[in-house]
N, C-alpha and C positions, 0 to 999 in steps of 0.2 A: 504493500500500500504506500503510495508516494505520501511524504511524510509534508504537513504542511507549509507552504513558503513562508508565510509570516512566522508564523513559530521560530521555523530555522534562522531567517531575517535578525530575529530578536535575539534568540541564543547566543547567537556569538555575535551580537552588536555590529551586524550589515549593516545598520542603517545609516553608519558613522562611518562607513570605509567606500572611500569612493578608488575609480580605477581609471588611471592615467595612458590612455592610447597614443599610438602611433605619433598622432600627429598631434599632443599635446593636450589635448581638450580632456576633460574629465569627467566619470561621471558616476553617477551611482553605483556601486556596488547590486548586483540581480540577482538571487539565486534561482527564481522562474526563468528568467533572462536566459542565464545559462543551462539548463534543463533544458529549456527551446530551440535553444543553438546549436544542443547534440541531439537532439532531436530528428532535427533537419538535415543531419548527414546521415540520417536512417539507424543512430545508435539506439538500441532500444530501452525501453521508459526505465525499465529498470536499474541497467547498466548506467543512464543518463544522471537516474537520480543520485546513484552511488556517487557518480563523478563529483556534480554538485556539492554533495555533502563532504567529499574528502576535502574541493576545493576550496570550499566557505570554513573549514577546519583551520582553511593556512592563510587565509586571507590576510591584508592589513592593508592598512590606509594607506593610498598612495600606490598602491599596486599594480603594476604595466601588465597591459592583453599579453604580453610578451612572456611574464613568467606565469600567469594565470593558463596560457598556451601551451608553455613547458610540461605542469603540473599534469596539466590533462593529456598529456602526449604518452607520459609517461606509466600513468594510470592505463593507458590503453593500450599499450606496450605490455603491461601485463596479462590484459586480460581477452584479448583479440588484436594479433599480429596485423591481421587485412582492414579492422576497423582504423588500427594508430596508421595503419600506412596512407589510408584512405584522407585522416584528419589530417597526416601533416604536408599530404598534398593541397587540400583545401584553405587550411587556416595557419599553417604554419608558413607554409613556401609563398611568397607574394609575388609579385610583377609588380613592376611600373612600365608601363606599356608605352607605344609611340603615342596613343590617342590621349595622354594626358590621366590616366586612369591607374588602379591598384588593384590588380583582377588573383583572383587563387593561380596558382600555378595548375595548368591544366595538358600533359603531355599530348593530348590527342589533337591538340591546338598547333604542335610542333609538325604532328603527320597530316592535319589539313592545309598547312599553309605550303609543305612540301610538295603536295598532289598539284596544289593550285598556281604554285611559283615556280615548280619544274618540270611538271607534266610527269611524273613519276610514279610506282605503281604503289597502292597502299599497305603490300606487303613490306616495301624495302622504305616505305616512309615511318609505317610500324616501328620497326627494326632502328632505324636512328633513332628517331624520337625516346625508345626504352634504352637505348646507348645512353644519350644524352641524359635521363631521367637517372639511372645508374651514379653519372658524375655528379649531377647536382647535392644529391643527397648524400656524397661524401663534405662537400664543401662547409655543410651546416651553415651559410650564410642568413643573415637577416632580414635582407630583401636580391630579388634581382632584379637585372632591367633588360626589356629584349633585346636592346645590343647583344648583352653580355649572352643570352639564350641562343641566339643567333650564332655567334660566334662559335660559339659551342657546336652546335648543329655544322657547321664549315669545315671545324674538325672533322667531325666522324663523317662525315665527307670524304674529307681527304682520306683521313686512314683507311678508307674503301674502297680506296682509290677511285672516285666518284667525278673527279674533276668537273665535267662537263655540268654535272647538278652544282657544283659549287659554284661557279662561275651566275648561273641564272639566280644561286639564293642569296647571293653577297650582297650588302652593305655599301651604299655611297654615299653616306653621311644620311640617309635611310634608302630600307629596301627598294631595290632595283626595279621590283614590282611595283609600290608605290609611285616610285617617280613614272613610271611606263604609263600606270593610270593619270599620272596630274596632267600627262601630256597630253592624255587620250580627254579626261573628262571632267578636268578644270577638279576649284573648290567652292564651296559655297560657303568660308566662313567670314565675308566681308563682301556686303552687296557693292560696295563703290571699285570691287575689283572686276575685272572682263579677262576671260580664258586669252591668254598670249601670253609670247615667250619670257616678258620681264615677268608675270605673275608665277610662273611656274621657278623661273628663278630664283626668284624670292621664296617662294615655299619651300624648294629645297633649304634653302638654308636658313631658312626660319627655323628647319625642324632639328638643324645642329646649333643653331645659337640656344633655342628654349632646352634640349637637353644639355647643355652648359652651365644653366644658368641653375635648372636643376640639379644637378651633380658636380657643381663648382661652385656656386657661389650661394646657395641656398642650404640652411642644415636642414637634415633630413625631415626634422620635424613640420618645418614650413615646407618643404616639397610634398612632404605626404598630405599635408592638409589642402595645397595645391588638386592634389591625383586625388584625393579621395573626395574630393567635391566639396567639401566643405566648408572651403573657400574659395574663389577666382581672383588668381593674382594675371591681370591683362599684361597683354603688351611682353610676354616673356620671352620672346624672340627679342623684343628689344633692350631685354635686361640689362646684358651686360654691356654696350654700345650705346647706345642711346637711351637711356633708361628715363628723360623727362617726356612727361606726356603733351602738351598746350601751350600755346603760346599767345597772350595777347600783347600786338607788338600796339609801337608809339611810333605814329608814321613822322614826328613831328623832326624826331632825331635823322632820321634819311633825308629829309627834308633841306637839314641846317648841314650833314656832314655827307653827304653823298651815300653810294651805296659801293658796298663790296660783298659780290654775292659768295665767297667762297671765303669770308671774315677775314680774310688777309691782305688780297690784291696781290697773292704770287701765282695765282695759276688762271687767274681771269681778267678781264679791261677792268678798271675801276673806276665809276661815272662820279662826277663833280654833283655837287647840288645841283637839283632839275630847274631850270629858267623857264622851262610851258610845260603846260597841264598834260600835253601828249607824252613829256618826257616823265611825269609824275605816275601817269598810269600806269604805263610800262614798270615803273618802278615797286610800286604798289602791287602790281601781280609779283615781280619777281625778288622782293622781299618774303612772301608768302609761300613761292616756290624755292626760291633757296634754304628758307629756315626750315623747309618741310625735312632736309637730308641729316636735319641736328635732330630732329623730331620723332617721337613715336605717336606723336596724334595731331590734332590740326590747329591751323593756323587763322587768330580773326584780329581785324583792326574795328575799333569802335571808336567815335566822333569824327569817321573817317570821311564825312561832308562836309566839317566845319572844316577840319585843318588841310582840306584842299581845296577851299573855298576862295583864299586869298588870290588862286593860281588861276579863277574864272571870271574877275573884275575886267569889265569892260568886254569879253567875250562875247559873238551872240548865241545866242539859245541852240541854235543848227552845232554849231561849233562845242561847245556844253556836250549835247546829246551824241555826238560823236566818238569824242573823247571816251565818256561813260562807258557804249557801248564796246570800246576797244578795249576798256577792260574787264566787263565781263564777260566776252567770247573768250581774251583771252585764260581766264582764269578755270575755264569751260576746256580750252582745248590744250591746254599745257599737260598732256596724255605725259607725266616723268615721272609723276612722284613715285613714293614707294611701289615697285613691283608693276609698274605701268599703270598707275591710276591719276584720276586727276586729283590735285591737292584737295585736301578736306581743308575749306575755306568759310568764313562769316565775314559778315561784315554790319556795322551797327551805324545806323542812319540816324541824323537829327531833325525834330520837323522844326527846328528853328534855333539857335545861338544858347544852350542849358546856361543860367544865373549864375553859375558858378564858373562858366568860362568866358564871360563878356568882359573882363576889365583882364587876361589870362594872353601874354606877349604873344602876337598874329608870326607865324615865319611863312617868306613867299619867296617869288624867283631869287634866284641866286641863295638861299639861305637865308636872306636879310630879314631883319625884324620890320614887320609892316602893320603898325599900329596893334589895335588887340583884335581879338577876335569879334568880340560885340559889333567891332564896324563891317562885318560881312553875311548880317542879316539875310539878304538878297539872294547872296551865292550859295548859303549853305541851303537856304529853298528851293533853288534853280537845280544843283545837283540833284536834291534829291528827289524832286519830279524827275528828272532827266534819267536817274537811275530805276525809277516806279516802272517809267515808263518802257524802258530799254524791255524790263522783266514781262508786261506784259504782251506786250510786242512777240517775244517768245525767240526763236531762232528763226532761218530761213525756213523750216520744214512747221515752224508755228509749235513745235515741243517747247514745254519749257527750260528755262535756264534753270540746272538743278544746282549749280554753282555759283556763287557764294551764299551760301546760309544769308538771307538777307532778312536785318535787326532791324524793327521800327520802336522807337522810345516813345512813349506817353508821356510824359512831363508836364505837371502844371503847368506850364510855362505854355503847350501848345494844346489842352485840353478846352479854345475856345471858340467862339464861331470865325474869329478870322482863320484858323487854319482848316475850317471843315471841308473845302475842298484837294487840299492835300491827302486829311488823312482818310475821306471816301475813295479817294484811288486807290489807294493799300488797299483798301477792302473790297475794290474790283478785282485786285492784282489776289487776293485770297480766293476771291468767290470761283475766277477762272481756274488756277491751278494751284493751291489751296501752299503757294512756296512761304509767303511770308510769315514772319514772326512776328509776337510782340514783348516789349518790357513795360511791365506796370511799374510807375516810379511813384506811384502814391503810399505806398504801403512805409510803414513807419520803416520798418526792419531796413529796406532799400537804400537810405541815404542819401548824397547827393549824386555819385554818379555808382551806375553797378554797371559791368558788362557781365554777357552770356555768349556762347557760342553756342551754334545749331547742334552739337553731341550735348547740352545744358550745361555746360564747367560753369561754376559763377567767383565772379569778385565784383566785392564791394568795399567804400572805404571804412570800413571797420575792423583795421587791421592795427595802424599805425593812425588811422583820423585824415591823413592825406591822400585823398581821393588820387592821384598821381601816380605816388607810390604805390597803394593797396590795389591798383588796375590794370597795370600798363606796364609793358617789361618786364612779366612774370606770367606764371600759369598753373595750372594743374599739376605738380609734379609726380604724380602715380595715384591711385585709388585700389583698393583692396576689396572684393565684393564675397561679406555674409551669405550663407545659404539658409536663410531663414527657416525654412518649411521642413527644413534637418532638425532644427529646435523642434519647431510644434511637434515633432514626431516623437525625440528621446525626451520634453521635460515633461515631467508626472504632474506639475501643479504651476502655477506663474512665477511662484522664488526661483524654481528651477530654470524657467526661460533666461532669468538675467543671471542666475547662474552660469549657462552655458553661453549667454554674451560676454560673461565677461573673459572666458576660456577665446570665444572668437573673434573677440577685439585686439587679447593680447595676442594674436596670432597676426591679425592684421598690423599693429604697430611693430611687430619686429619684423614684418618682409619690408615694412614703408621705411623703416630709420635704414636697413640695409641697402634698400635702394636708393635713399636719399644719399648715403656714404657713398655708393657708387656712383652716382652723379657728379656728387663733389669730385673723385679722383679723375671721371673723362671730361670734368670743364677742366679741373688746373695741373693733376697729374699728367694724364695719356694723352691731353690735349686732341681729344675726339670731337672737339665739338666748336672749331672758330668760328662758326658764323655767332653763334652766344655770345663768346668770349670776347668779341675784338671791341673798341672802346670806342663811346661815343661820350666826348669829352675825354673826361679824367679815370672814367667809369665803366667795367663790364658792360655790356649793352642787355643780360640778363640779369635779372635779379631774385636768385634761387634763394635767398633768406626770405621772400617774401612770397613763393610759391606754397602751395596749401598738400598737405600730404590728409586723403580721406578716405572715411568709412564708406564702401559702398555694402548696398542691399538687393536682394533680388526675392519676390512670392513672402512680404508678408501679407496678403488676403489670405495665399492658401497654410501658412503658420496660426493666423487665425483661427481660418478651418478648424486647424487639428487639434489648437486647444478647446474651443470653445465650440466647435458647432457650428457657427456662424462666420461670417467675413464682415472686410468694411463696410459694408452696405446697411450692416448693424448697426446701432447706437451704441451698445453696450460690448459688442466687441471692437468697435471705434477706439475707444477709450482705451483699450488694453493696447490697440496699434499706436496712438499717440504715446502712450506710457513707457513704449519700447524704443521707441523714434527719437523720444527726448528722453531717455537710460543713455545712447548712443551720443545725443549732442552733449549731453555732460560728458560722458567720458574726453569727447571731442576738445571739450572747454578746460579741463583738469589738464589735458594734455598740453596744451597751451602756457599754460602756467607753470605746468612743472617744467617743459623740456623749449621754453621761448619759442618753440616753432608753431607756424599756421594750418592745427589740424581742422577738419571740418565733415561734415557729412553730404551725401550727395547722392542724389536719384539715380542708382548707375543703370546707363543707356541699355545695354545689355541683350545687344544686340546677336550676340550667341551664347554669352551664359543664362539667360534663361532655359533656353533648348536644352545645354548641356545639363545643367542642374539637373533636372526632372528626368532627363533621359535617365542620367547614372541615379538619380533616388526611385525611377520606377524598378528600376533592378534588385536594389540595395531596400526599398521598404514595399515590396509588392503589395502588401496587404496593409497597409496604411497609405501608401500614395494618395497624395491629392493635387493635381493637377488642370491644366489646360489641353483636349487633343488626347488622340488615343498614343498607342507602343510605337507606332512609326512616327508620329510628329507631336511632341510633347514640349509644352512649354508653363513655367510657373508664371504669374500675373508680376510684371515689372516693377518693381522697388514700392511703393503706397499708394501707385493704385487704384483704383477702382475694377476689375475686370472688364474688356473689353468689349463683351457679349452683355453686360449687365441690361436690365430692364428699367434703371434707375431713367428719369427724367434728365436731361443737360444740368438746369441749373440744381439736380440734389448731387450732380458726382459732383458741380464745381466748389458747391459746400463742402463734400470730405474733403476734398483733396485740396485746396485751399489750406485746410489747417496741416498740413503739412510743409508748406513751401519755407513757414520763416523757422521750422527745423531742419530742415534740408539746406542749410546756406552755401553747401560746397556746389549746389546744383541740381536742379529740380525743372520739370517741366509738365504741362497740361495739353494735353489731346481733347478737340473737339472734333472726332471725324465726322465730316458732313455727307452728309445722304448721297445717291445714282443721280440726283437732278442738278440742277445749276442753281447754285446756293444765291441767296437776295444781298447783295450788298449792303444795301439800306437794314437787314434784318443783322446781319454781321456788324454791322456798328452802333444796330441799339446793344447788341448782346457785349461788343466792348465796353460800352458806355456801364454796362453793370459792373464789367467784371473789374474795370479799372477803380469806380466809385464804390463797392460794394464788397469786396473780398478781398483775400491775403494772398490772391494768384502773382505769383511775379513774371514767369513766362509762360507763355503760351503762341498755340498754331492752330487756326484750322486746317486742316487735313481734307484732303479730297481726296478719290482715288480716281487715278484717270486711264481710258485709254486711246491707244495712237495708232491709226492703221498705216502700216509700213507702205503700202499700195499706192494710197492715192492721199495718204499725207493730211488722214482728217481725225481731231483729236474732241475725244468724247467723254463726256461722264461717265463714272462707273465703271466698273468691271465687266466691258465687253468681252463677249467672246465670238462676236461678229460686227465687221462692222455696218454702221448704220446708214452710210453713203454708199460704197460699192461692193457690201456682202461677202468683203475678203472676211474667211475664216483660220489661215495660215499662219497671216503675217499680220497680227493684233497685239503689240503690248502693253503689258500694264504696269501703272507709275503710282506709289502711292506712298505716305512715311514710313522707312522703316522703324526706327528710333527717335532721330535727331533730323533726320533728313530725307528729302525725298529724292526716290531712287526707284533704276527700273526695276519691276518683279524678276519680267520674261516674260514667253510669249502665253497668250490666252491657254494655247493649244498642248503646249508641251511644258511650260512655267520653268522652261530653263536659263535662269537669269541667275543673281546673286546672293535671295533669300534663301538661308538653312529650311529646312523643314519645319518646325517647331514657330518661325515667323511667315512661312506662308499661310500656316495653322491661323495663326493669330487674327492674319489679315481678314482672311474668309468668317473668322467669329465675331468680327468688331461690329458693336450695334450704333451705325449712322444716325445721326437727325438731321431732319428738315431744315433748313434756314433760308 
């Protein structure tokens, strides 16, 4: 008779021993837990329980899966040979895999990949594989990784004298097969990338930089909390090379010292301060695209109408509109950056001179100081119709410009009837292809100036108090992304939840100060990175002491779920999501204090760690999952949320999600996707008009999802999957936000484009409204 858990719990004082895994995190002491665990490797109840009880006999606080592993290996060692060989193939022996993951070691995984990478028969792939299984198990190692598995397998290759299969199963900084496929069938983990040679490029060597970064520069503990999902640390191809994420530059500095796009001026022309607005454009893309090669994420200028404003005095409007347009095709067609993509680009429009910059020194042709800015009222109006307009316009085929993230500022200053024909343009320029943004500058929290980029990074002056400094010549320097809905699953009651935040905060803070040290040594050590470094003035031209190192999150609705039943859409499990949101901005703020630097929290885009998350927790909690999308396309609900699919009204999600935005100050953003019809412009500007006087949203976008028949060049509402003018069914794609920006799907027919699976899910659930 299985002896009761509680009882046993209490006997030897479980309740007070908690157990220290892999990757750090802690957590209650189980003895049901464990009972269930041997379970499920088909040990039976009885033998399960005996385990149990010897194992909770030798318990103690602080106790690693690691020697709790041993305990039980050895217990089954005694009592069934084929069961311990069976567990310490499962739970003993680990991988860290190419895919980012910590999977049991599984020998038959060695003979299917052999049949399939060298056309080989499954007797003689048998036959290695148990060679190979033979060596490992003398090694007794801790973990391994499929290099190292691989490598192993090339052996006994050889010694088989196999050649010919060695040759197809090798290693070139990954499998031979993979690369075969990236050539053959692209990737889909970044929509702004398109299948060609620089992308495949990159991916190769993306996939030796991120195992580097994990098996060099990362202790094992943050790698495994990496693989096992429990956190997403981004961007890990760019760890050790470029390891800062964002940049918002100061066009004002290029302006006064010219530009040197390779921070030196030894391997490129070096231009003088620009004398005309043609030469500033030019400038203005390729500041953008230069800094993008220091970069692992993207690049925006904000008040970037005013401080070129001085450069369109006396111009006419034709000439204005010209210019404009020269830089946003080019910032469209500069096909270089990372891996052959176009720069990931923002840019932050004024609809008139912000109070804080009217008496703030004007620089214009040649560098010179040309009175202040307040005197170029006119020009930074003219630009930025000129640039409205460029966007609505569209390109020659009438697609739209999906480049630069284009920012429009609300400011008291232009929230009145003289500027209501400005900003009803914007809300043409939304209604048609739903690209533009907005910032709400009413909201106490905001300040005098905030920038955001189209990914949601935020700065505000609430850093040092000088809007300047806390905005401009600095950025995001990495973010760290929680797997929330991992909590809801392991905490027993709410202490528990920030129990286990605080196990995955500290995890996050020690990848971000590792990264932050690594930054420091490729700006002034390795000198990786001149375009940062090189001086404008007396002064770095970055400013990494004022870059923000943040908490990112991903599915708490479905953390919700799990404790409580309910999601945001609740009242009362509302409360518990705010409760947890600002558990996180405290920690954020302590940090602060304690270690001087700018931590923050932040809505992470998450753009494939959603998918990934869910994917690896449908595996890892079958019987508790709760997600978005079935086994082939799963996705958790994006950082707080509202779910996509919700039945809620517009203005009851902009009420939740509202109260999130002034605890999210690393970065936050609001989705309105609008309906298959042609959204009302007039209807879009009462609904500003609340959101800006009425709530605590700070960014936000309508969203429209479009599509464009490749045929005859005609661009449609909705999600065609024919078109409406000449009935091509082929050649239809569709445009819609993925994240942060809008970008192609793919086509109607085949949706072979840039979205993972998990955000084409997304797309097809999102419940549109009317406007």
């Amino acid at each position: 008779m299985m002896k009761d858990p509680e009882t046993i719990q209490e006997a030897y004082n479980l309740n007070d021993i908690y157990v220290i895994k892999n990757d750090g995190i802690k957590e209650k002491f189980s003895y049901e837990k464990l009972i269930r665990s041997c379970i499920m490797i088909n040990i039976p109840l009885g033998l399960s329980e005996k385990i149990a009880y010897k194992v909770s006999k030798e318990a103690h606080d602080n106790i690693t899966t690691k020697e709790i592993k041993t305990i039980i290996y050895e217990i089954l060692k005694k009592e069934n040979v084929n069961l311990a060989d069976k567990y310490y193939n499962t739970n003993t022996l680990r991988v860290r895999t190419g895919r980012d993951t910590i999977e049991p070691f599984d020998k038959t995984k060695i003979a299917n990949t052999l049949i399939q990478e060298t056309q080989t028969t499954p007797k003689l792939a048998n036959k290695i594989a148990n060679e190979v299984y033979k060596e490992l198990k003398k090694l007794e190692l801790d973990y391994l990784t499929a290099p190292i598995i691989r490598e192993m397998v090339n052996t006994k290759l050889t010694e088989n004298g196999l050649e010919s299969l060695r040759r197809k199963y090798t290693r070139l900084g990954m499998p031979v097969y993979n690369i075969t496929n990236l050539i053959e069938s692209g990737n889909k983990d970044n929509a702004n990338m398109m299948h060609n040679p620089e992308t495949i490029h990159k991916y190769v060597a993306d996939e030796s930089l991120k195992q580097y970064a994990l098996l060099n520069i990362l202790p094992h503990n943050l790698a495994d909390a990496h693989m096992n999902g429990s956190v997403h640390i981004h961007d890990l191809e760019f760890f050790a090379g470029r390891p800062l994420n964002c940049l918002q530059h100061d066009l004002r500095q290029f302006i006064k010292y010219g530009l040197k796009v390779d921070g030196t001026g030894d391997h490129t022309s070096v231009a003088g301060a620009p004398n005309h607005i043609e030469t500033l454009m030019n400038h203005s893309g390729e500041i953008m695209l230069a800094a993008q090669q220091n970069m692992s994420g993207g690049q925006a200028m904000s008040l970037w109408n005013v401080f070129v404003a001085p450069f369109a005095v006396g111009l006419p409007y034709e000439k204005i509109q010209q210019a404009v347009e020269m830089f946003i095709f080019n910032l469209n067609m500069a096909y270089a950056a990372r891996g052959g993509q176009v720069p990931f680009t923002s840019v932050g429009l004024e609809f008139t001179v912000p109070d804080f910059l009217k008496n703030e020194p004007a620089y214009g042709p040649g560098g010179k100081q040309v009175g202040v800015y307040g005197d170029y009222e006119k020009e930074v109006r003219l630009i930025q119709r000129a640039f409205t307009e460029a966007l609505i316009k569209g390109d020659s085929e009438g697609k739209p410009h999906l480049f630069p993230n284009t920012i429009y500022y609300l400011r008291k200053e232009c929230l009145t009837p003289e500027f209501t024909e400005d900003i009803e343009r914007v809300h043409f320029l939304s209604a048609k292809f739903g690209t533009a943004y907005f910032i709400n500058m009413l909201p106490k929290y905001m300040g005098n100036h905030t920038n955001y980029m189209g990914c949601r990074t935020r700065f505000s002056d609430d850093w040092t108090g000088d809007w300047d400094t806390d905005t401009l010549r600095t950025g995001n320097l990495a973010y760290v992304t929680m797997n929330l809905p991992r909590i809801g699953y392991n905490a027993r009651d709410e202490n528990e939840i920030f129990d286990y935040l605080d196990d995955y905060m500290g995890i996050v803070e020690d990848v971000l100060m590792i990264r932050r040290e690594r930054a420091l040594k490729c700006l002034n050590d390795y000198k990786l990175l001149p375009f940062l470094t090189q001086k404008v003035g007396d002064d770095p031209y970055y400013r990494i002491e004022n870059s923000t190192l943040s908490f990112g999150f991903v599915g708490l609705n479905e953390m919700l779920l799990a404790q409580t039943g309910a999601g945001l859409e609740n009242p009362d499990s509302n409360k518990l999501g705010l409760k947890v949101i600002q558990y996180i901005n405290d920690r954020a703020s302590q940090l602060k204090s304690d270690t001087g630097l700018r931590w923050s929290v932040i809505q992470t885009p998450a753009e494939s760690t959603a998918y990934r998350f869910a994917t690896m927790d449908r595996e890892k909690y079958p019987d508790q999952i709760i997600c978005n999308g079935d086994s082939s396309a799963s996705y958790y609900t994006n950082s707080s949320h509202v779910p996509v699919d919700t039945g809620m009204s517009l203005p009851e999600k902009i009420k939740i999600e509202s109260e999130y935005h002034p605890l999210t100050r690393g970065g936050h953003i609001f989705h309105a996707f609008m309906g298959e019809s042609y959204s009302n412009p007039d209807s879009l500007m009462s609904l500003t008009d609340k959101i800006t006087h009425k709530t605590d949203i700070g960014f936000w976008a309508y969203s429209s999802a479009l599509s464009f028949c490749v045929n005859c060049k005609t661009l449609m509402k909705g999600l065609q999957s024919k078109c409406t003018h000449c009935g091509e069914t082929q050649e239809v794609e569709w445009y819609d936000r993925i994240t942060g920006y809008v970008q192609q799907v793919g086509h109607a027919k085949n949706a072979s484009g840039g979205w993972n699976a998990g955000k084409k899910q997304e797309l097809l659930d999102r419940n549109r409204w009317q406007k």
